[in-house]
ROMI-279888 format. One record per residue (C-alpha): x negated, y, z. Coordinates in steps of 0.001 Angstrom, whole numbers. Each point is the difference from the previous one (the first is absolute). Layout:
BEGIN
@X: X, Y: Y, Z: Z $
...
This chain:
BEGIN
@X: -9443, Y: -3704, Z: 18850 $
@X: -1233, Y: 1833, Z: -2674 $
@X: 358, Y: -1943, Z: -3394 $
@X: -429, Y: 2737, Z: -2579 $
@X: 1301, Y: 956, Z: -2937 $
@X: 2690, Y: -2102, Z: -1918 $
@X: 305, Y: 124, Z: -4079 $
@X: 3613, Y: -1771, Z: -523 $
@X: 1046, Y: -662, Z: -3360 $
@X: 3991, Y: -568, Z: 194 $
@X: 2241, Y: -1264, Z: -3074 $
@X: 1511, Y: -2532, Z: -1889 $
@X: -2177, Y: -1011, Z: -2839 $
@X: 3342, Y: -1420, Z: -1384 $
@X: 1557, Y: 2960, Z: -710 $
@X: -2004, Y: 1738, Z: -2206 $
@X: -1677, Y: 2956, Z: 1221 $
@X: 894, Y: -548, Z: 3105 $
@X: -3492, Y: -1953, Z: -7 $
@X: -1729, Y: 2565, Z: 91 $
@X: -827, Y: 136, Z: 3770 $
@X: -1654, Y: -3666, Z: 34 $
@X: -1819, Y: 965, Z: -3689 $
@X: -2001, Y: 2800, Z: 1675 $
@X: -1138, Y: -1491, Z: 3222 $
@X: -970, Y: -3615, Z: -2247 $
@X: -2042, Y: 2789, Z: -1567 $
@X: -1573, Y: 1404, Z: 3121 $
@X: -864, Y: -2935, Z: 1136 $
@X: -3137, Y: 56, Z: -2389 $
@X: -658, Y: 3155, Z: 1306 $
@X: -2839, Y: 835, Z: 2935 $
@X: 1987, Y: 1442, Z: 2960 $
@X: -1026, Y: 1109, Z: 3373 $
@X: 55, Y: -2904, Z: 2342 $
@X: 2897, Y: 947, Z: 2324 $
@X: 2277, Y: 247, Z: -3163 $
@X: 2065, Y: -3124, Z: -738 $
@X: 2128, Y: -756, Z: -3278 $
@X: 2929, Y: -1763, Z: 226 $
@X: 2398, Y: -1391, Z: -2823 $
@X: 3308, Y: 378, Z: 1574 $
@X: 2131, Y: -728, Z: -2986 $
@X: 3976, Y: -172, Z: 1481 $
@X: -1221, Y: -763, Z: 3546 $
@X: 1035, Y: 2978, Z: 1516 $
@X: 927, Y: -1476, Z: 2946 $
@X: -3669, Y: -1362, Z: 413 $
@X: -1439, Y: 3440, Z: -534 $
@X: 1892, Y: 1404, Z: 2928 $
@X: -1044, Y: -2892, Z: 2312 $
@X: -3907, Y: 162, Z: -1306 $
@X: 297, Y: 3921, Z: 566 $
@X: 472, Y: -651, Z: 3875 $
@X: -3997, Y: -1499, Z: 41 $
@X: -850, Y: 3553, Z: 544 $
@X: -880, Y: 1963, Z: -3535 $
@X: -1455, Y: 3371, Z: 501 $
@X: 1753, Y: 302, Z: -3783 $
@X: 1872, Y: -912, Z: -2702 $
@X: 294, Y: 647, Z: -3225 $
@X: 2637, Y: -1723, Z: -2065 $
@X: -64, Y: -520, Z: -3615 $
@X: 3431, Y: -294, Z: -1948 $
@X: 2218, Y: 733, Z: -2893 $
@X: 1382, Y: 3339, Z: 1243 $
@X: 2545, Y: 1534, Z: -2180 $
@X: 203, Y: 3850, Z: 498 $
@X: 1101, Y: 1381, Z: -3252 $
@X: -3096, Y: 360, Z: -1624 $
@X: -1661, Y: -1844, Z: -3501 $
@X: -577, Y: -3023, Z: -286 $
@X: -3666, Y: -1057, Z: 1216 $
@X: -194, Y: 3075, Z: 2253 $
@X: -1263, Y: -500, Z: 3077 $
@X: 377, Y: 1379, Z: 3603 $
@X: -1210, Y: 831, Z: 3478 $
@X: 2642, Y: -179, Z: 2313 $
@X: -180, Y: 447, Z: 3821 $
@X: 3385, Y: -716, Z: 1560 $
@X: 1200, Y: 2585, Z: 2148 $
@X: -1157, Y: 636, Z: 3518 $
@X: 1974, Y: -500, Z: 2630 $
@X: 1888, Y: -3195, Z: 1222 $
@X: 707, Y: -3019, Z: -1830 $
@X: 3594, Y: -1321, Z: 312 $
@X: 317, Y: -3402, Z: 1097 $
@X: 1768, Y: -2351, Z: -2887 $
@X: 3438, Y: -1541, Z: 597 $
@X: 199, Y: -3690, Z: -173 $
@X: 1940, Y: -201, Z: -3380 $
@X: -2411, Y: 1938, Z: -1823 $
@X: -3040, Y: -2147, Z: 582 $
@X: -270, Y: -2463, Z: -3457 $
@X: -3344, Y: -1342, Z: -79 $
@X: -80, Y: 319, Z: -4035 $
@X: 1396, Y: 3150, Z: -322 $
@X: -2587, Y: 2304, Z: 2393 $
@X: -1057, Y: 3414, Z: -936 $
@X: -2575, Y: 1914, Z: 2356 $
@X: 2869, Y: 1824, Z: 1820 $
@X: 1269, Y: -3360, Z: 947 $
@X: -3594, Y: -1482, Z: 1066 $
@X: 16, Y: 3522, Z: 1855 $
@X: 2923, Y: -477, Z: 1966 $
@X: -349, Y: -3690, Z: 816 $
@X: -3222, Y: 1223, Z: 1354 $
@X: 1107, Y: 2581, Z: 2324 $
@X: 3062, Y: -2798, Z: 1303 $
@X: -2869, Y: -2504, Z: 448 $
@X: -2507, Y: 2639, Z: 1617 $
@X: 3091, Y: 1330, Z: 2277 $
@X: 406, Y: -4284, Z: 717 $
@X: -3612, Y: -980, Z: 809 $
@X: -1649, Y: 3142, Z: 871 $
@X: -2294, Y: -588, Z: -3427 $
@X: -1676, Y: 3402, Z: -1263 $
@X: 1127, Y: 1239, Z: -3363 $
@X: -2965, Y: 1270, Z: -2175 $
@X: -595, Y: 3350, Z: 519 $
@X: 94, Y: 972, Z: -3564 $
@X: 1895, Y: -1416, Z: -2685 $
@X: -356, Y: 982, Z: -3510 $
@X: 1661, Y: -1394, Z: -3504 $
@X: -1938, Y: -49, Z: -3082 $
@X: 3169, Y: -444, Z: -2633 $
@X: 510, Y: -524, Z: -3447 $
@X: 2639, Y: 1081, Z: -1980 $
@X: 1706, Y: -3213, Z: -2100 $
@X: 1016, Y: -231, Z: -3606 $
@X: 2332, Y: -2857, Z: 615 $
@X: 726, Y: -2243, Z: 2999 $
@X: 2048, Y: -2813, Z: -1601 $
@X: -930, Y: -3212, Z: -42 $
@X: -3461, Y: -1233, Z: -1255 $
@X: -3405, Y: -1025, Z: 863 $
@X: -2627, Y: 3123, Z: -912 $
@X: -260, Y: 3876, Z: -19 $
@X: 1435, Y: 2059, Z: -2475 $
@X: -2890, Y: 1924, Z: -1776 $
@X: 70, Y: 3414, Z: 1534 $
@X: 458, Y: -1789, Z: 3558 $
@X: -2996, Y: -2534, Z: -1296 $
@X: -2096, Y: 2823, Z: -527 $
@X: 877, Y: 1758, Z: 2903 $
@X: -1861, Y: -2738, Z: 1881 $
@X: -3623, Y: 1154, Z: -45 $
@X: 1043, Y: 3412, Z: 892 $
@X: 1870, Y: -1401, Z: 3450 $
@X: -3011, Y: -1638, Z: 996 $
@X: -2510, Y: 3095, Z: -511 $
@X: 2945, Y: 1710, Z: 2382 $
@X: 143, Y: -2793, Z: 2125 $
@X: -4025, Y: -212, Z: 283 $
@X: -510, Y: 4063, Z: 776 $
@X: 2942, Y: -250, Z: 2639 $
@X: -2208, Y: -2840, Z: 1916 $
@X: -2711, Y: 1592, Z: 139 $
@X: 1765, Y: 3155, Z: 1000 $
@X: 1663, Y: -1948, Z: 2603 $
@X: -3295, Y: -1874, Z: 1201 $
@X: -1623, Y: 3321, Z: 148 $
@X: 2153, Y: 2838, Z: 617 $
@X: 2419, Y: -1774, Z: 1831 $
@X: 3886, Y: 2003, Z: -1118 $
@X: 754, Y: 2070, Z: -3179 $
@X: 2310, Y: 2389, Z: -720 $
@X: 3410, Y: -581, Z: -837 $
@X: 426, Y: -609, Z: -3936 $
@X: 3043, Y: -1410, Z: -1963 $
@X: -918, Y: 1344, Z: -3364 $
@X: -1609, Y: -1958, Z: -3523 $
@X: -3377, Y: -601, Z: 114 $
């Protein structure tokens, strides 16, 4: 079964800018998507992601803090790389403490388990954080960053919708 494209915003909104995930799909959800795209506020439930990624998504596109180095506020496109996912070891699942190459591999052990379909495509709009430490809200260059994840997150569905795969990217957008 063929359920689309999912938007999953991933973080703790307790840790700062590690919110930043669930602020940008909150946002999207105002938006006007196509109707095979569904958002999803994930928050620490990585566990859940993995599980709701076995219904069959054609994509995904994950939306997280992502540290890579880079300014504060900057944002990227990331496509992990091709090729296998490993499988996650027992002791390194912790339900609060999932980043997408976690969700990844907990996918492939459950998809190598059930016989589930991983999406075909996977992509990670990131954003790089000021400060993770412990707090409710963005820090301003993350805050701001916002508005430019979800114009990246909007052209990438409707790429996806209708296009179908894009080339490779992991650079700032």
């Amino acid at each position: 079964m063929d359920r689309g494209i999912l938007v999953a915003g991933v973080g703790n909104v307790f840790l700062g800018d590690d919110g930043f995930g669930v602020a940008v799909v909150d946002r999207l959800r105002a938006e006007l998507l196509p109707p095979d795209v569904e958002v999803l506020d994930v928050g620490v439930r990585g566990v859940h992601l993995a599980y709701q990624l076995l219904d069959g998504y054609r994509a995904l596109v994950l939306v997280d803090a992502t540290a890579r180095g880079g300014a504060p506020g900057t944002v990227y496109l990331i496509e992990p790389a091709d090729g296998p996912v490993e499988p996650v070891a027992e002791a390194v699942l912790d339900g609060h403490r999932m980043g997408p190459d976690a969700v990844l591999g907990l996918l492939a052990t459950l998809s190598a388990g059930t016989g589930g379909q991983p999406p075909d495509q996977v992509l990670v709009v990131g954003c790089e954080p000021q400060s993770l430490d412990e707090g409710i809200g963005l820090s301003e260059p993350v805050a701001a960053a916002v508005g430019q994840a979800v114009q990246v997150v909007r052209r990438l569905v409707e790429e996806l919708h209708q296009k179908g795969p894009r080339e490779r990217r992991t650079t700032p957008c």
